[in-house]
PAKE-9274 format. One line per field, with one value per residue: residue number from 1; residue in one letter; z, y, x of N, C-alpha, C, CB in turn. Coordinates in steps of 0.02 Angstrom, whole numbers, plus 50000, padded with zeros to 5 digits. Glycine has a CB too. Example, Ala and Ser with C-alpha at 12.3 -4.5 7.8 and 13.67 -1.06 7.14 Angstrom:
2
resi: [1:2]
resn: [a:s]
n_zz: [50390:50354]
n_yy: [49716:49888]
n_xx: [50660:50642]
ca_zz: [50390:50357]
ca_yy: [49775:49947]
ca_xx: [50615:50684]
c_zz: [50390:50394]
c_yy: [49835:50002]
c_xx: [50660:50645]
cb_zz: [50452:50286]
cb_yy: [49776:49970]
cb_xx: [50565:50704]
end
This chain:
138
resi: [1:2:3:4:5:6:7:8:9:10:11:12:13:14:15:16:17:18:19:20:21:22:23:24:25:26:27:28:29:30:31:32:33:34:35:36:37:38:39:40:41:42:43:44:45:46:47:48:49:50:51:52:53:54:55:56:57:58:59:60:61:62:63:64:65:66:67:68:69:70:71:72:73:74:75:76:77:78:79:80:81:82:83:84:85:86:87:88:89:90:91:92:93:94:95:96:97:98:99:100:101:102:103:104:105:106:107:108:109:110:111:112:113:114:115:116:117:118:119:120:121:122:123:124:125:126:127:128:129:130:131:132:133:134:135:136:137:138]
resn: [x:x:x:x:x:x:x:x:x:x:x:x:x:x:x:x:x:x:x:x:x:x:x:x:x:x:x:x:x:x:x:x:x:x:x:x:x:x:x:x:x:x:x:x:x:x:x:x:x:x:x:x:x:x:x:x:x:x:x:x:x:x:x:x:x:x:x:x:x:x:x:x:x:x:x:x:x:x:x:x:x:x:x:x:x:x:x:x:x:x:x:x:x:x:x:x:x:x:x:x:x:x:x:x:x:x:x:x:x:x:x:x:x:x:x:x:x:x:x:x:x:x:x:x:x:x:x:x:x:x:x:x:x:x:x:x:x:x]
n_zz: [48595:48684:48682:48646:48575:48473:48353:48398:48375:48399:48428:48380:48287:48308:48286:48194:48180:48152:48115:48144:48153:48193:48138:48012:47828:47769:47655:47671:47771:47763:47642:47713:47789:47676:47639:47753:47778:47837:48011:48126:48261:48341:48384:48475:48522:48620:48588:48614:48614:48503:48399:48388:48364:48225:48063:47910:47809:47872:47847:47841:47789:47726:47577:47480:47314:47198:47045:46929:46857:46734:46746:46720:46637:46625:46692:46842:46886:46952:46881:46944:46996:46996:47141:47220:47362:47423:47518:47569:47578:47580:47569:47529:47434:47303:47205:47106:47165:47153:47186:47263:47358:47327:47384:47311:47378:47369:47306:47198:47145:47213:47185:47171:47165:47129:47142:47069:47187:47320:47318:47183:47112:47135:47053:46931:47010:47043:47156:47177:47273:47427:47592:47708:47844:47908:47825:47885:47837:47799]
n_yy: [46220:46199:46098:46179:46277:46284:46323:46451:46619:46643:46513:46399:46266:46097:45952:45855:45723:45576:45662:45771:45928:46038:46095:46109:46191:46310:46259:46129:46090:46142:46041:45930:45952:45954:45831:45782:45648:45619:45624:45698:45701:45846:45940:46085:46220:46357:46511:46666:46774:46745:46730:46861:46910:46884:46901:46974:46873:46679:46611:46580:46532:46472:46407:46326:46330:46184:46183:46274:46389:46439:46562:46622:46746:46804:46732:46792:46712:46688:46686:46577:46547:46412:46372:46502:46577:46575:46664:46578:46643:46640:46494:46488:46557:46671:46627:46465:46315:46248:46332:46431:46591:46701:46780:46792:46796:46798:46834:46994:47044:47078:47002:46974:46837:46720:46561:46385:46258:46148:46021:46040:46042:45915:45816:45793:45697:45763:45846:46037:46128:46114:46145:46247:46308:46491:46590:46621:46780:46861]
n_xx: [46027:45905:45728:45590:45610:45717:45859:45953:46011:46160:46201:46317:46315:46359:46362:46274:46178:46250:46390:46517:46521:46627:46757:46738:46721:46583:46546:46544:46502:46345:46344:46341:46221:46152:46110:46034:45885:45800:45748:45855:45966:46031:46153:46195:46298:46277:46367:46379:46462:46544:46478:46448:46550:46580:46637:46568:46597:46616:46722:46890:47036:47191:47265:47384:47458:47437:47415:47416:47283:47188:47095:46920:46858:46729:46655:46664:46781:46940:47116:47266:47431:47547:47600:47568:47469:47335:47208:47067:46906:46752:46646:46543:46445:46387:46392:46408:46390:46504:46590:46721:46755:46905:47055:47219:47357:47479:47638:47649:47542:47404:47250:47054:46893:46809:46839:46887:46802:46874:46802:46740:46885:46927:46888:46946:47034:47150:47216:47188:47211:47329:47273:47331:47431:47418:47539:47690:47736:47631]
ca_zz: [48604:48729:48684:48576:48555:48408:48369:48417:48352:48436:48426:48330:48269:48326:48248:48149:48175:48179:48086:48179:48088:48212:48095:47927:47798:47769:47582:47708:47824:47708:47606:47760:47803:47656:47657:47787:47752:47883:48068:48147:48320:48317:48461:48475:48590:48630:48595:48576:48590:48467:48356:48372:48300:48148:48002:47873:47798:47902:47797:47836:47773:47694:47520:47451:47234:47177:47004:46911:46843:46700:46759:46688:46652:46613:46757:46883:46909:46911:46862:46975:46970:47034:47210:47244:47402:47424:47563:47557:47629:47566:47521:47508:47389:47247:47131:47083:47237:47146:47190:47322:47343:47383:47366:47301:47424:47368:47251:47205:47115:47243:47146:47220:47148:47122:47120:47081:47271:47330:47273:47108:47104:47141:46983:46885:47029:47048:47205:47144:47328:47475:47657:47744:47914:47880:47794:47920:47803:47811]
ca_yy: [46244:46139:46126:46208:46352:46285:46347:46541:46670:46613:46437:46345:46169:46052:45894:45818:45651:45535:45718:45830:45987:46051:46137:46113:46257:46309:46221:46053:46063:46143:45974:45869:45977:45952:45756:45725:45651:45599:45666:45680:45738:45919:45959:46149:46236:46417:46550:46725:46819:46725:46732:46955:46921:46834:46947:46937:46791:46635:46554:46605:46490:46493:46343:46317:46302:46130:46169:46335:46392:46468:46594:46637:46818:46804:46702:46820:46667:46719:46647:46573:46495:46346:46417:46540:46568:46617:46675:46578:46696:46622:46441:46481:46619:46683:46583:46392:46286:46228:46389:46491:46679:46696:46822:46778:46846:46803:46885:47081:47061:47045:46994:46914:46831:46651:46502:46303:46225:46090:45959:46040:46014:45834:45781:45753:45635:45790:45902:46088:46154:46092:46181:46276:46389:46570:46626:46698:46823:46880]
ca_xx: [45960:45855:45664:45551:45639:45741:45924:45947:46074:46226:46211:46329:46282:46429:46340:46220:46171:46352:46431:46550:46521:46677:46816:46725:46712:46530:46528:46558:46430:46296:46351:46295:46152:46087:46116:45974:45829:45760:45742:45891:45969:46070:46209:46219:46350:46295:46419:46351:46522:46580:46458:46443:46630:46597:46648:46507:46597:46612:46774:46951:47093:47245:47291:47437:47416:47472:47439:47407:47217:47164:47008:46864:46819:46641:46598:46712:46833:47026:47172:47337:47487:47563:47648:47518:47448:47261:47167:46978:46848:46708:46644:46455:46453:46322:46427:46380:46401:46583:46660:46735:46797:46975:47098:47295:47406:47562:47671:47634:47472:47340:47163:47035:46864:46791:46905:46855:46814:46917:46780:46762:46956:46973:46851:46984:47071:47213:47201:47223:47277:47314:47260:47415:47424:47438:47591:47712:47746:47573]
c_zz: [48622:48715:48610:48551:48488:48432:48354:48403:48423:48469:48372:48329:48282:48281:48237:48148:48182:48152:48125:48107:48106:48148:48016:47910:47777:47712:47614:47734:47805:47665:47637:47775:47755:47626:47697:47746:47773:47954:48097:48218:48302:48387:48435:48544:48555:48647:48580:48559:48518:48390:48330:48340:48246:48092:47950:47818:47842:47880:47810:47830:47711:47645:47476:47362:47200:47099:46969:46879:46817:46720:46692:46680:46660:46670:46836:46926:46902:46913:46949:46944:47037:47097:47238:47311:47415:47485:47549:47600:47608:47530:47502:47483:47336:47175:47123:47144:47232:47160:47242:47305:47374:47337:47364:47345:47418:47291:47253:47176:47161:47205:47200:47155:47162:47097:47112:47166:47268:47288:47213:47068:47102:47087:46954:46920:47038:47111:47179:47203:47378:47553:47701:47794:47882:47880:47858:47876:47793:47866]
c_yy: [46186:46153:46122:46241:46346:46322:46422:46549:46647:46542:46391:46278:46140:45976:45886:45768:45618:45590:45749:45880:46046:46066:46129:46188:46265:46265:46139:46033:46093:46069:45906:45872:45945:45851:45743:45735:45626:45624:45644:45741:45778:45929:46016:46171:46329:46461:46632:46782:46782:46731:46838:46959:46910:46907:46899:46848:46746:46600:46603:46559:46500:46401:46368:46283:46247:46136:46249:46325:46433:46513:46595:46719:46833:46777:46736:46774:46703:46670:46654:46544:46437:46385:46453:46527:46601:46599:46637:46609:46676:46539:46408:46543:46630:46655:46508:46348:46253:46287:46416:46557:46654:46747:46797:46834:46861:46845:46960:47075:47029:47049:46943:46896:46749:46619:46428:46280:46167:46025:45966:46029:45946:45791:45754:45728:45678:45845:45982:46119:46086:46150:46189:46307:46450:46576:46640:46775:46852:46909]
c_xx: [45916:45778:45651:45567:45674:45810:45903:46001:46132:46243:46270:46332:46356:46412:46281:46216:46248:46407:46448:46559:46573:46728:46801:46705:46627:46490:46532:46511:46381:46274:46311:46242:46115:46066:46046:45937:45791:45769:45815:45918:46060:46098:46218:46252:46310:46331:46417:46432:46566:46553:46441:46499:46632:46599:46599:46539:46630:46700:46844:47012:47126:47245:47371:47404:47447:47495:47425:47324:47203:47094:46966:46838:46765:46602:46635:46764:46923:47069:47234:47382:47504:47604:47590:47487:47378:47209:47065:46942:46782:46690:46582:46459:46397:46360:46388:46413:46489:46615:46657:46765:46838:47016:47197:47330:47454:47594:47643:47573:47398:47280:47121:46941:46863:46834:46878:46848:46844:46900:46769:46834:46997:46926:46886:47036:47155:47186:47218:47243:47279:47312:47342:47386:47434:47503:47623:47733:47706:47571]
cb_zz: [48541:48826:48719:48571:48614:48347:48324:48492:48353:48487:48406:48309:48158:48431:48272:48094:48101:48120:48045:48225:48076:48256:48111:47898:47729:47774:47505:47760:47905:47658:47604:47817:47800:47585:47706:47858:47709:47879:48119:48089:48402:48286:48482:48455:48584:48643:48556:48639:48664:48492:48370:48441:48304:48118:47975:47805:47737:47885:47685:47886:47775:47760:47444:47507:47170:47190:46979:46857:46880:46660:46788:46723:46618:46548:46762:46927:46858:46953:46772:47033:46947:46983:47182:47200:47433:47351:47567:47558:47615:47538:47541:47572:47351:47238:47145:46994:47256:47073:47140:47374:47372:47395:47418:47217:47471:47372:47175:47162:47032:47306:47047:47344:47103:47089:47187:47040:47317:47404:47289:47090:47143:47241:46933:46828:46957:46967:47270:47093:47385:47469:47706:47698:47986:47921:47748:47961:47767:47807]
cb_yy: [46280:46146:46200:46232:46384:46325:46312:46578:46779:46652:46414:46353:46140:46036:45842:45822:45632:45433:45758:45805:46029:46003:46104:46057:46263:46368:46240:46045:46078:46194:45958:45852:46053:46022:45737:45731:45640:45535:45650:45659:45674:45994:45913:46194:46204:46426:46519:46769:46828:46666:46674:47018:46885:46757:46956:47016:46773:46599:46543:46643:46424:46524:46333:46264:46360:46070:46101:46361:46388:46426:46686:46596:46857:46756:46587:46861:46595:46786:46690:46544:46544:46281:46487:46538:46575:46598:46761:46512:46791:46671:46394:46471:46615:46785:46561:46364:46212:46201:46451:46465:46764:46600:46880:46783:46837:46710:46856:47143:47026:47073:46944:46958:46866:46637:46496:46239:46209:46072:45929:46099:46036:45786:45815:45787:45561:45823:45886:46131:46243:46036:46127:46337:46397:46632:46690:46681:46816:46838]
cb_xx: [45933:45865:45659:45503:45696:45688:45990:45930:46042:46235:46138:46373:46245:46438:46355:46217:46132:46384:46408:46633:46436:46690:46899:46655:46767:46522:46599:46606:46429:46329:46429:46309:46141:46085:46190:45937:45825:45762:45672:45927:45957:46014:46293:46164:46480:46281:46462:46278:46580:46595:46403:46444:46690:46507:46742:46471:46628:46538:46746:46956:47075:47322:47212:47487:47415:47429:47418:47471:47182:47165:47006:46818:46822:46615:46599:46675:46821:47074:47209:47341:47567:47617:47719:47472:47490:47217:47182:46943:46851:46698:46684:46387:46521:46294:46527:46410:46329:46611:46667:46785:46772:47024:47077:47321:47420:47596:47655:47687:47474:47323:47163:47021:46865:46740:46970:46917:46747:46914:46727:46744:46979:46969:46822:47007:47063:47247:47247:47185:47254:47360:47195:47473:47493:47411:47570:47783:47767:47533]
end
């Protein structure tokens, strides 16, 4: 978006100042967004068909579960196990900025709800997934 006009519905932001905001999840480049703090110059690529596609959430990737995770009932967190494979569909959510939605795919009990996010996962210096391609078995 050239001008005054500002960014318009089917713009997506490619960078932020020295940031490629290119293949990050929305909890990434929210993270950088909200980093400035001072004026900085915005590269948008207009894409309107791309953007009439977006399914209301933005986030589609597949993790592999390094370690297993006790949920939370009360705070609509759920439990996995170590193996597990879970779809993230969300990583800006009405939860606490540490969490994402994602649904367990694997095995027979599909659930889905709020899970720790990556960086709430590496606090304690242990990764709890790591990022996979989609399943072929999916």
């Amino acid at each position: 978006a050239d001008g005054v006009d500002g960014i318009q519905p089917g713009d997506e932001i490619q960078m932020v100042g020295e940031h490629s905001l290119v293949g990050l999840t929305r909890q990434e480049a929210a993270d950088i967004l909200r980093g400035v703090v001072d004026s900085v110059t915005v590269v948008v690529r207009h894409n309107m068909m791309k953007f009439l596609q977006l399914p209301s959430s933005c986030d589609s990737f597949y993790v592999k579960c390094l370690r297993s995770h006790e949920g939370n009932s009360a705070t609509g967190e759920i439990s996995f196990s170590k193996g597990d494979t879970l779809r993230v569909t969300d990583t800006v959510v009405n939860h606490p900025a540490s969490s994402w939605h994602a649904v367990v795919v694997s095995g027979s009990n599909f659930k889905s709800g709020a899970v720790p996010s990556m960086k709430r996962s590496l606090q304690d210096g242990q990764p709890l997934y790591e990022r996979i391609d989609r399943p072929a078995w999916l």
